[in-house]
C-alpha positions as CSV (number, residue, x, y, z in Angstrom):
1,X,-19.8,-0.1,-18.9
2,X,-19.0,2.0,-21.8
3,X,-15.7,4.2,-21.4
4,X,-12.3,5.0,-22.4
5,X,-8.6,3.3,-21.7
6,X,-6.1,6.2,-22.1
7,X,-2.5,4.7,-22.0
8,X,0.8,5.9,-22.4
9,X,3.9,4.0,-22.9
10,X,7.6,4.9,-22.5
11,X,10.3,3.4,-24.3
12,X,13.9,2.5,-24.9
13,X,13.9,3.9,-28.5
14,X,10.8,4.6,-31.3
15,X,11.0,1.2,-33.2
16,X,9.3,-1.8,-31.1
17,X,10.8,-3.9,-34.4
18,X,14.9,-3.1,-33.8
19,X,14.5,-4.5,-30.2
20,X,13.1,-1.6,-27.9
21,X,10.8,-2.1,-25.1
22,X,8.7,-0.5,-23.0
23,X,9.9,0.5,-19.6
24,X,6.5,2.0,-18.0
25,X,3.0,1.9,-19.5
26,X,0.0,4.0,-17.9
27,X,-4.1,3.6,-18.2
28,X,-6.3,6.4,-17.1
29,X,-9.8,5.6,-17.5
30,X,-12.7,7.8,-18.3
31,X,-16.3,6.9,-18.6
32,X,-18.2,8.0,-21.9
33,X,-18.6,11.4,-20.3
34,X,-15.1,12.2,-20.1
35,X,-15.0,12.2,-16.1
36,X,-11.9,10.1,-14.7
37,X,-13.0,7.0,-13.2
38,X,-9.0,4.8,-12.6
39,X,-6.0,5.0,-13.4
40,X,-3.2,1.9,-13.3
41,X,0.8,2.5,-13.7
42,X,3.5,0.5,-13.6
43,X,7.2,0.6,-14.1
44,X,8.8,-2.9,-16.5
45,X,11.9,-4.4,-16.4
46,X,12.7,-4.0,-20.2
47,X,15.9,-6.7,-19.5
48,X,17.8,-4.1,-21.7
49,X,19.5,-0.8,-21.5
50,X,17.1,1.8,-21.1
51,X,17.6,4.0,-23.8
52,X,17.7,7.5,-24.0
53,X,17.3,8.3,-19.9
54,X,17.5,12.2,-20.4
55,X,13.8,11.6,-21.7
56,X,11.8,9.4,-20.1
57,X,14.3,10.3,-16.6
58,X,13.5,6.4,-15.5
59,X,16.7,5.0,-14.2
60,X,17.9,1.2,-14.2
61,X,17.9,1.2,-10.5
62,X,13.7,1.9,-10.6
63,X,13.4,-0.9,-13.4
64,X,15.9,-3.9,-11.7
65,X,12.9,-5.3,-9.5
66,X,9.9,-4.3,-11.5
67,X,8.0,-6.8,-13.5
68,X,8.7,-7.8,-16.4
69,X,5.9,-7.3,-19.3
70,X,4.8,-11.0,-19.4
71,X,4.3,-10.9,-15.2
72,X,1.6,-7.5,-16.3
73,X,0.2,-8.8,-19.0
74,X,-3.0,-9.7,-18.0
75,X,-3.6,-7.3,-15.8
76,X,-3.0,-4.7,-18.3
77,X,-5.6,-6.8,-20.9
78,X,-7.9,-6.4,-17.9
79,X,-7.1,-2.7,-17.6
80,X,-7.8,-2.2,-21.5
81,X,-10.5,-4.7,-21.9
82,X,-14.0,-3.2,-22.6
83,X,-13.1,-0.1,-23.3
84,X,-12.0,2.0,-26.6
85,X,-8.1,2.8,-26.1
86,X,-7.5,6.0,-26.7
87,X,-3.5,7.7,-27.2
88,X,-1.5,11.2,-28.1
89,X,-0.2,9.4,-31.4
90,X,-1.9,6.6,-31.0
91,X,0.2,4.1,-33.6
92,X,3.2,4.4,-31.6
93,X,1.8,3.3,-28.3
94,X,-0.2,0.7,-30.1
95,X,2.8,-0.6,-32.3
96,X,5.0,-1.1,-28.8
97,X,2.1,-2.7,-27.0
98,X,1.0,-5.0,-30.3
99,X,4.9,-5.7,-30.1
100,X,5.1,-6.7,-26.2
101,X,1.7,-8.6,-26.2
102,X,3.2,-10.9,-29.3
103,X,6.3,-11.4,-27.4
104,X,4.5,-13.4,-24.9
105,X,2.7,-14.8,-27.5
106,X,-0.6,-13.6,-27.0
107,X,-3.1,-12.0,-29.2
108,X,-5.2,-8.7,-28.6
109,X,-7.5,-6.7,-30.7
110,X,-5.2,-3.4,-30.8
111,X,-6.4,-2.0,-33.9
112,X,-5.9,1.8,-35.0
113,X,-9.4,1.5,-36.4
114,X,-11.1,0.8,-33.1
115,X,-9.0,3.5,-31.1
116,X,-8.8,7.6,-30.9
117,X,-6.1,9.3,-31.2
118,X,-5.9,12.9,-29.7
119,X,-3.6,14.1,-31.7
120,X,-5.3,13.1,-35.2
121,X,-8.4,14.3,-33.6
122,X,-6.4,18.0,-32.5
123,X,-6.9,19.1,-36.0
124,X,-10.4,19.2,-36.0
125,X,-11.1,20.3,-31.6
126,X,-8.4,22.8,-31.4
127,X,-6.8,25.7,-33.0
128,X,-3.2,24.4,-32.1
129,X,-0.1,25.6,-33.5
130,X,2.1,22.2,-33.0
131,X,0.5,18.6,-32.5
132,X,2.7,17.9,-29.8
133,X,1.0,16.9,-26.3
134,X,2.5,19.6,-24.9
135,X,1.3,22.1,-27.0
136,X,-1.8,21.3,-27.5
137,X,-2.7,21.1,-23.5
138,X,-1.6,24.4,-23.4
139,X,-4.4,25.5,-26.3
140,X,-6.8,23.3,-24.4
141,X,-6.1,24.8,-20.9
142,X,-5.4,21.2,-20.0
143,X,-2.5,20.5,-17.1
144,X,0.8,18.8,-18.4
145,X,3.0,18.1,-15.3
146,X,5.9,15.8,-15.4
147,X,6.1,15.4,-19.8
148,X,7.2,11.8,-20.5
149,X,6.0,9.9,-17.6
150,X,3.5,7.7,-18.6
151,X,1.2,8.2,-16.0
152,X,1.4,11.9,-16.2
153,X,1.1,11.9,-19.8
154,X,-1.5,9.7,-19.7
155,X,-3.6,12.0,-17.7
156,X,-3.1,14.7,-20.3
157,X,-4.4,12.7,-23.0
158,X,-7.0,12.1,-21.0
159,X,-7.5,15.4,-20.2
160,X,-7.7,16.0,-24.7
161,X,-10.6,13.7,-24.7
162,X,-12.9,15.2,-22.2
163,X,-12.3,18.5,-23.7
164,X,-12.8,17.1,-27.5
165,X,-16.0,15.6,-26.0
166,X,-17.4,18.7,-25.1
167,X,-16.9,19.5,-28.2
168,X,-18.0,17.4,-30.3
169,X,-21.7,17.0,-30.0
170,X,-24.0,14.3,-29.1
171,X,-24.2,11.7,-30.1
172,X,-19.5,11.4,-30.6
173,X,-18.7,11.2,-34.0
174,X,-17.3,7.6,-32.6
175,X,-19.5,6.9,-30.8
176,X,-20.2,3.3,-32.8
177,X,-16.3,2.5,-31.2
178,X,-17.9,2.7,-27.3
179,X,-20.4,0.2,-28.6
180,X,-18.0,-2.2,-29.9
181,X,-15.6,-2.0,-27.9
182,X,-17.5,-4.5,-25.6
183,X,-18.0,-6.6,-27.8
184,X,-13.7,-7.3,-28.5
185,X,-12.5,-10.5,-27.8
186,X,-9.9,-9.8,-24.7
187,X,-7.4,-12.9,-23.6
188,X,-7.8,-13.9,-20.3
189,X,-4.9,-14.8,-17.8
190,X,-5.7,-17.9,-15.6
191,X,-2.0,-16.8,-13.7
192,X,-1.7,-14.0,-11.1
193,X,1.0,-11.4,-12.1
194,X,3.0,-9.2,-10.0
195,X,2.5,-5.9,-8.5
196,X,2.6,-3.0,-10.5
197,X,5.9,-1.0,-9.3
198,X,5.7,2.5,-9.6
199,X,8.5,5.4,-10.0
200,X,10.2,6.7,-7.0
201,X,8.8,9.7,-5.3
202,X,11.0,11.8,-5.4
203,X,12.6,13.0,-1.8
204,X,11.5,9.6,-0.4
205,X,13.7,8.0,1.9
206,X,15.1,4.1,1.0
207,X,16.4,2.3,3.4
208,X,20.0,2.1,3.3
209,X,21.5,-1.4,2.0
210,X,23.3,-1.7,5.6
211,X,20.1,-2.7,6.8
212,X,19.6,-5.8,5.4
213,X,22.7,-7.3,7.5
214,X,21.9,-9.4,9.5
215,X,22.8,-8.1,13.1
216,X,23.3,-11.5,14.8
217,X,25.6,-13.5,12.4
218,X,29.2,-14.0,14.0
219,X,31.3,-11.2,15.0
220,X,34.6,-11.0,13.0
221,X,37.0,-9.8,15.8
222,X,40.0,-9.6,13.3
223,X,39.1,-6.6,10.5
224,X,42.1,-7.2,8.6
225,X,40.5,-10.6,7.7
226,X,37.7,-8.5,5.6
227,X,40.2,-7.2,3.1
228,X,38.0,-9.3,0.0
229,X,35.1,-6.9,1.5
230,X,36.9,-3.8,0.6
231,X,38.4,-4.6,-2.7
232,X,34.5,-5.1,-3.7
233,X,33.8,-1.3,-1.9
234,X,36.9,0.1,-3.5
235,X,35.4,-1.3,-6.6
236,X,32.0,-0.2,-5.9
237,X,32.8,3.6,-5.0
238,X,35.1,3.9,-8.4
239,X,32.0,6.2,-9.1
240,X,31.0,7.3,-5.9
241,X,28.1,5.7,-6.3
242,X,27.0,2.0,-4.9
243,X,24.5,0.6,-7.7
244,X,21.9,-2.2,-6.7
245,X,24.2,-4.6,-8.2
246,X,26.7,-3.3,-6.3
247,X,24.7,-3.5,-2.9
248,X,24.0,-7.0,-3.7
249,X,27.7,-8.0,-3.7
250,X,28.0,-6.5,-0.8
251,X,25.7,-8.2,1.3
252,X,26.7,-11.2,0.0
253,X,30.4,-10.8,0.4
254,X,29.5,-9.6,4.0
255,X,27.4,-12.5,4.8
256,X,30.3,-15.0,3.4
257,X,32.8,-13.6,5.6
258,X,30.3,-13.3,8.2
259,X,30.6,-9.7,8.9
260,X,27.7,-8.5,10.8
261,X,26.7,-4.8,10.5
262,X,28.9,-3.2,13.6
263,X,31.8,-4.7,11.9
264,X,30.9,-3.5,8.5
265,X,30.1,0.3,9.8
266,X,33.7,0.2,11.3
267,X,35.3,-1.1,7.9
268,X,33.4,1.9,6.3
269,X,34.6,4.3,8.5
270,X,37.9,2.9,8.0
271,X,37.7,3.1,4.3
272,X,36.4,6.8,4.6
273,X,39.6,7.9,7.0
274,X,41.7,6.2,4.3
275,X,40.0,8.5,1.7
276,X,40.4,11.6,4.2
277,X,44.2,10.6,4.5
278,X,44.3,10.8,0.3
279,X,42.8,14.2,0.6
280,X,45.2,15.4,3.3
281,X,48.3,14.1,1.6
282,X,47.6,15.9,-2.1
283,X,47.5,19.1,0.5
284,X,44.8,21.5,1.3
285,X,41.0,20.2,1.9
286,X,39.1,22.8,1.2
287,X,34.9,22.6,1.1
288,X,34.4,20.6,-2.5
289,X,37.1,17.8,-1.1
290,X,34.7,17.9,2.3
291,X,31.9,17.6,0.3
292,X,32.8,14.7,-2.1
293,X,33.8,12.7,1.2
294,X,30.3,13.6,2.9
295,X,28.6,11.8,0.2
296,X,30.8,8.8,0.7
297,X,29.7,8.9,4.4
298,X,26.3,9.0,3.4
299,X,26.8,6.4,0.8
300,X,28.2,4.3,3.0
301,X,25.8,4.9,6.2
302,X,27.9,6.4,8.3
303,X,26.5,9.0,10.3
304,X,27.2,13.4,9.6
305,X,30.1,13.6,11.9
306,X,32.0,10.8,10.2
307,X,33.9,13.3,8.0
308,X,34.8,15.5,10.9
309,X,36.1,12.0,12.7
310,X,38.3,10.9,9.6
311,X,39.9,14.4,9.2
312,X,40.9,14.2,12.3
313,X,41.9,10.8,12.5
314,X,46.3,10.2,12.1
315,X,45.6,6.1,12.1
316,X,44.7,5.2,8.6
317,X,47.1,5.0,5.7
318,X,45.4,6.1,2.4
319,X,44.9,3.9,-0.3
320,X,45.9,4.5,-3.7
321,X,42.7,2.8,-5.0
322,X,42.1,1.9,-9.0
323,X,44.1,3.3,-11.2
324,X,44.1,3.0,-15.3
325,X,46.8,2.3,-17.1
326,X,47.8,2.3,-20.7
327,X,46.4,-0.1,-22.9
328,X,43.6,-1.1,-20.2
329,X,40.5,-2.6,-22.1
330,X,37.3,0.0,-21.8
331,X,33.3,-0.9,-22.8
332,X,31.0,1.6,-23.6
333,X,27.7,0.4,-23.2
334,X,24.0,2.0,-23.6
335,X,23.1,5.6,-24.5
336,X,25.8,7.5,-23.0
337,X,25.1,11.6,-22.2
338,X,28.4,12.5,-24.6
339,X,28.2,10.8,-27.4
340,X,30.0,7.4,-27.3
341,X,32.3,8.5,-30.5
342,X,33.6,11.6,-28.1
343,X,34.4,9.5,-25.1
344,X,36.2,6.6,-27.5
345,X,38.6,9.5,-28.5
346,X,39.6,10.7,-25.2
347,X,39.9,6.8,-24.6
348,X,42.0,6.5,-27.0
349,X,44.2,9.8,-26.8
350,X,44.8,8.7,-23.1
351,X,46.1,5.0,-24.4
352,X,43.4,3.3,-23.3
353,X,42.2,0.2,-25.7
354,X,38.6,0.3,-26.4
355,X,37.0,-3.0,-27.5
356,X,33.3,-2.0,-28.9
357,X,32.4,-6.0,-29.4
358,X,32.2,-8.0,-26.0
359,X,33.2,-8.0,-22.2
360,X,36.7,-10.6,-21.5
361,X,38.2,-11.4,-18.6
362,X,40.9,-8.8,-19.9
363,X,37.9,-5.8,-20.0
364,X,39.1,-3.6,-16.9
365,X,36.0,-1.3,-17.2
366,X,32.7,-0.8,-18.9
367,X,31.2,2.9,-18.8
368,X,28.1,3.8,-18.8
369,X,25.6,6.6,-18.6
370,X,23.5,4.7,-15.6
371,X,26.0,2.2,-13.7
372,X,22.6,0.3,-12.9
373,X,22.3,-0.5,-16.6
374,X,20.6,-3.6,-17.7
375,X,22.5,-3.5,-20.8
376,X,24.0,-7.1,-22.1
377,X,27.5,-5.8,-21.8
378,X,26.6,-4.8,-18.1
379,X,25.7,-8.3,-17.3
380,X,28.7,-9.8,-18.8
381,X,30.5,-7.2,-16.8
382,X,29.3,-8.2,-13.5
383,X,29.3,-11.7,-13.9
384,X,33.3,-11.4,-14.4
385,X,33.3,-8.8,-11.8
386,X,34.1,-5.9,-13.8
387,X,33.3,-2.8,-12.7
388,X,30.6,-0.6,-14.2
389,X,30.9,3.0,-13.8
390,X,29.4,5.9,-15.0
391,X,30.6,8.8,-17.6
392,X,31.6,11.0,-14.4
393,X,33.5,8.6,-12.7
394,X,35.3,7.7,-16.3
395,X,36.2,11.1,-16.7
396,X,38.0,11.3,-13.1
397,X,40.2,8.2,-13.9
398,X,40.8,9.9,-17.7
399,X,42.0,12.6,-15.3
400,X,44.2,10.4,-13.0
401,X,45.8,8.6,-15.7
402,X,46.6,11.9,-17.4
403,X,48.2,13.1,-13.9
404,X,50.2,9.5,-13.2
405,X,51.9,10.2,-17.0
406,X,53.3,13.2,-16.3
């Protein structure tokens, strides 16, 4: 069957050769008409930091369980086989998928020769301005939702093509490509890869990580005895927010001390009265204080009256928590949101010790624009349980430290 594979790629960076990867790759598929006939998506586990995330908006908590490229690969050659692969800028999408399918060792027939590019091919279908996929759906009337996911994108390339087909006459200037492309030799992958994992919708409800207690493991009647449970939350809510990673040592420090979730719901609640005795001791609570605390009850499961409960609870003591100190070791690690120059100076003017090179045993924090971040430097971090926090949560313990010297 004669047709078109459309595909879209996002990336960690714009050169496949200085180590970027692609972290989602899309196909649309059109017949030789230009009608849409499929379409496959699928997020990939670039086992790197992910790059310039204002862009492509994929975060490291999406990528963590999705497949790596060598667990896609030959469904993607299936996706592609057949067909003449068509891109917005094609040689960049081609160069990152020539790159990925020789990592794996395995040879295609990606050639620029035998593909279309709709943005080489704007110059002679439309009176556009800018080359940009943006701009030129809006000359063609085509629908551009979403910009840089792949999927979306993809769809607007596709949309390019049927629109350049009606334009072009019959029979396609090309239209020698749709009979070759049959004729490519395509590997073929004996193996069964994993399931494509798609971006989260957004609003869509996860389940909460509570849930995968297990209810019926042994009841710890003494709570006192869970203190290495909390010095892993206190640890994990540095940035009010509990990463994957996070989660993970969690559960397992949970299921160690054989905490089952009851016992676990009332060591969060106890945690979140501790915070609400912070707030109450540095004086008024007023809505924001209220409102940082309800997000810690929601982080930690606990139902909407929880923050009403530890306001009004007089038992728990508050905890001081992590504090920096002078000439604590910090990491920066991936593509931060301020530039990594900016936050090494307030690092610096606050006495902290920044160490570009490696994670040690002596690093006391590594920061980071996505605390899920699959980043080398992360994975040191957590594997001497360091805690990785985000460029928020760095700028509140800048603030603390700067309060504590005074």
């Amino acid at each position: 069957m004669k047709g078109y594979a459309v595909v879209d790629v996002e990336t960690t960076g714009l050169l496949p050769g200085m180590h970027h990867r692609v972290v989602e790759v899309a196909v649309v598929h059109l017949d030789a008409h230009g009608a849409v006939t499929g379409e496959w998506c699928t997020l990939l586990n670039p086992l790197r930091d992910l790059g310039p995330q204002r862009i492509h908006r994929i975060t490291a908590a999406e990528v963590r369980r999705a497949p790596t490229f060598d667990q896609i690969a030959g469904e993607l050659s299936a996706q592609l086989a057949g067909r003449v692969l068509v891109a917005h800028n094609l040689a960049f999408d081609l160069g990152f998928l020539t790159a990925e399918f020789d990592r794996v060792g395995v040879s295609t027939p990606l050639e620029l020769e035998s593909g279309l590019c709709t943005m080489a091919l704007a110059e002679t279908y439309l009176d556009s301005p800018s080359r940009s996929l943006a701009t030129c759906c809006r000359v063609a009337g085509v629908v551009l939702d979403h910009a840089h996911s792949a999927l979306h994108d993809a769809h607007a390339a596709a949309g390019l093509l049927s629109v350049y087909l009606t334009r072009c006459g019959r029979p396609e200037p090309w239209s020698s490509l749709l009979s070759s492309a049959a004729s490519l030799s395509w590997p073929h992958f004996d193996e069964p890869g994993r399931r494509p994992v798609r971006r989260a919708v957004a609003g869509a409800e996860t389940e909460h990580f509570l849930a995968r207690l297990v209810d019926t493991l042994p009841r710890v009647h003494e709570p006192a005895g869970a203190e290495p449970y909390l010095a892993v939350l206190d640890k994990a809510m540095l940035d009010r927010y509990v990463s994957l990673s996070e989660q993970d040592e969690l559960i397992e420090v949970a299921a160690t001390l054989g905490l089952d979730r009851e016992t676990v719901e009332r060591l969060h609640l106890g945690y979140l009265e501790a915070l609400a005795a912070a707030a109450r001791r540095s004086g008024w609570v007023g809505e924001s204080e209220r409102a940082e605390l309800r997000d810690v009850a929601g982080m930690l499961g606990l139902p909407d009256d929880a923050v009403t409960q530890a306001l009004s609870s007089g038992k728990a003591q508050a905890r001081r928590g992590f504090r920096l100190q002078p000439g604590d070791r910090v990491v920066f690690t991936g593509d931060t949101m301020l530039p990594r120059e900016e936050w090494e100076r307030r690092a610096v003017r606050a006495g902290l010790v920044v160490r570009p090179d490696h994670v040690s045993g002596k690093t006391r924090l590594v920061v980071a624009a996505d605390a899920d971040t699959l980043s080398g430097k992360a994975r040191q971090a957590r594997e001497r349980g360091v805690p990785v926090i985000t460029e928020a949560a760095f700028h509140r313990l800048l603030a603390a430290l700067d309060r504590d010297q005074r």
